[in-house]
C-alpha positions in Angstrom: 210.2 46.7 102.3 209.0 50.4 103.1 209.5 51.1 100.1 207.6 48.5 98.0 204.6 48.6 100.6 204.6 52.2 99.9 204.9 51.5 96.3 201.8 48.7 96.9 199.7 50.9 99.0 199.5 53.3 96.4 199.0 50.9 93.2 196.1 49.5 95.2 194.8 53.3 96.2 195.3 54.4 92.0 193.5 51.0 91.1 190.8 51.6 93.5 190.3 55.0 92.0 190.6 54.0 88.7 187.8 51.1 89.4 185.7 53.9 90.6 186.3 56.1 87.5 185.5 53.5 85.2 181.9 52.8 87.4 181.3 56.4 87.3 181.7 56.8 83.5 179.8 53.6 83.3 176.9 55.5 85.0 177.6 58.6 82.9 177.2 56.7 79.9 173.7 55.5 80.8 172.6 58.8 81.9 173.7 60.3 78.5 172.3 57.8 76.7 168.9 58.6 78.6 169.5 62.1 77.9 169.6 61.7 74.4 166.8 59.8 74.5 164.5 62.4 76.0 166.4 65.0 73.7 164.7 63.2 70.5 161.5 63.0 72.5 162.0 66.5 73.2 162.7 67.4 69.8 159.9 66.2 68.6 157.5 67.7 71.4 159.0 71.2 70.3 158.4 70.2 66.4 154.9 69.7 67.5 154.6 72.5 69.7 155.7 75.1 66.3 153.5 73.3 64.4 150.3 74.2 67.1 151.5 77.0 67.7 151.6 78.2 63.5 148.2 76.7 63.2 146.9 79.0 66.4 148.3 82.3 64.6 146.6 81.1 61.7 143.1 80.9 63.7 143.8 83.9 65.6 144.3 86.5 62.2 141.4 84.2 61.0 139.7 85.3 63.9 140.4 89.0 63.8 139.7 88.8 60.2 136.2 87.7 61.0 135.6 89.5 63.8 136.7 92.9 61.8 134.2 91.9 58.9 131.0 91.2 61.5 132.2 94.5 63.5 131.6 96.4 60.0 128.6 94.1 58.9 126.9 94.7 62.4 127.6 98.7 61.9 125.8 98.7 58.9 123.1 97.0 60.1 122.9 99.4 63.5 123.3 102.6 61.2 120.6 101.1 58.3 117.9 100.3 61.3 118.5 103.5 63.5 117.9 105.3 60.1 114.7 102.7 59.3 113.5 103.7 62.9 114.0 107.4 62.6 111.6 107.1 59.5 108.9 105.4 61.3 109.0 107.4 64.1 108.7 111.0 61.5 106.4 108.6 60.0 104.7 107.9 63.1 104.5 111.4 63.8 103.3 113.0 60.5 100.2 109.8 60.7 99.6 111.1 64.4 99.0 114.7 63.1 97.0 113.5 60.3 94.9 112.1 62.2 94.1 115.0 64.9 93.5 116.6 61.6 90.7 114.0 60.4 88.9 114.0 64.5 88.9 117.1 64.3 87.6 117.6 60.5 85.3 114.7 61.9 84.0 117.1 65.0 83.2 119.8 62.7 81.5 118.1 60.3 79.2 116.0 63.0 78.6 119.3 64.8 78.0 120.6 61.3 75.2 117.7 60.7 73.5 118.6 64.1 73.0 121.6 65.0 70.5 121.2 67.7 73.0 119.0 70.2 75.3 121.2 72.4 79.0 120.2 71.4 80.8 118.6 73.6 84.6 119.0 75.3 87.1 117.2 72.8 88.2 115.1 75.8 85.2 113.9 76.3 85.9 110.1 75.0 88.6 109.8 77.9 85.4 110.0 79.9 83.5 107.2 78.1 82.8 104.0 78.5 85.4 101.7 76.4 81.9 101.1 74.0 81.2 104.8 74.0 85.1 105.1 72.5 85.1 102.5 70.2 82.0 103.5 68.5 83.4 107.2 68.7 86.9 105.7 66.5 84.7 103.9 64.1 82.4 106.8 63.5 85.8 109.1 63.2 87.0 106.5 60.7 84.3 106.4 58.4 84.0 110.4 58.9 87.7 110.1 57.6 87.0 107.9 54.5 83.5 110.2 53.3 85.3 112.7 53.5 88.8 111.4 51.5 85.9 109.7 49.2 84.4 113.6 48.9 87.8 114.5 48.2 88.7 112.0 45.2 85.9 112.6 43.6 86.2 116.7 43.7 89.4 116.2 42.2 88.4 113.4 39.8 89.9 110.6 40.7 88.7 106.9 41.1 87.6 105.8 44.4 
């Protein structure tokens, strides 16, 4: 009887075991199934994922593309309107001097009309009155068209 309650003992230990075997696998199998489940899910996150991430390469080297283009665009520009401003400015310059010319062609040719008046400081029309000045400019204006009018017609040409 030893023997066979020995023999017992351990066919109910085995069967025990093997009960919680075949629960465990049981469990196994569900989790696997789950697993494969999120794999596909997965799978298709990650086919997604490529797919985004392609189309955001394509946008970037669109970008740079761009970007490169406007770079070059706004250089031209920069280089086109520093060389536009450097002509005004010589521009500016040259009118500036032609014009000291004219005041002063104007000056000699007003002192040259009277005689009897003292002549006066150039700088004198920072000391006038804002009138004083701007009747000073228009008289130094027309003074500059008689005399380009004297000019064209010693030459010959039309007014």
């Amino acid at each position: 009887m030893t023997g066979s309650f020995y023999g017992l003992a351990i066919e109910t230990l085995v069967a025990i075991l093997l009960g919680l075997t075949i629960g465990y696998c049981f469990i196994l199998n569900r989790r696997l199934i789950r697993l494969r489940a999120d794999e596909s899910a997965l799978r298709g996150t990650i086919a997604e994922l490529v797919t985004a991430t392609e189309f955001a390469e394509r946008a970037i080297k669109n970008l740079r593309e761009i970007t490169q283009e406007t770079n070059l665009t706004l250089g031209e520009g920069l280089r086109a309107s520093i060389n536009v401003t450097r002509e005004l400015d010589d521009q500016i310059a040259r009118g500036e001097e032609v014009l000291d010319r004219i005041v002063q062609i104007a000056g000699v040719a007003q002192a040259a009309r009277q005689p009897e008046r003292e002549p006066q400081p150039a700088n004198v029309e920072q000391f006038a009155p804002e009138e004083s000045r701007s009747r000073s400019a228009n008289r130094t204006a027309q003074a500059a068209q008689a005399l380009v009018m004297r000019l064209r017609a010693a030459t010959g040409q039309a007014a």
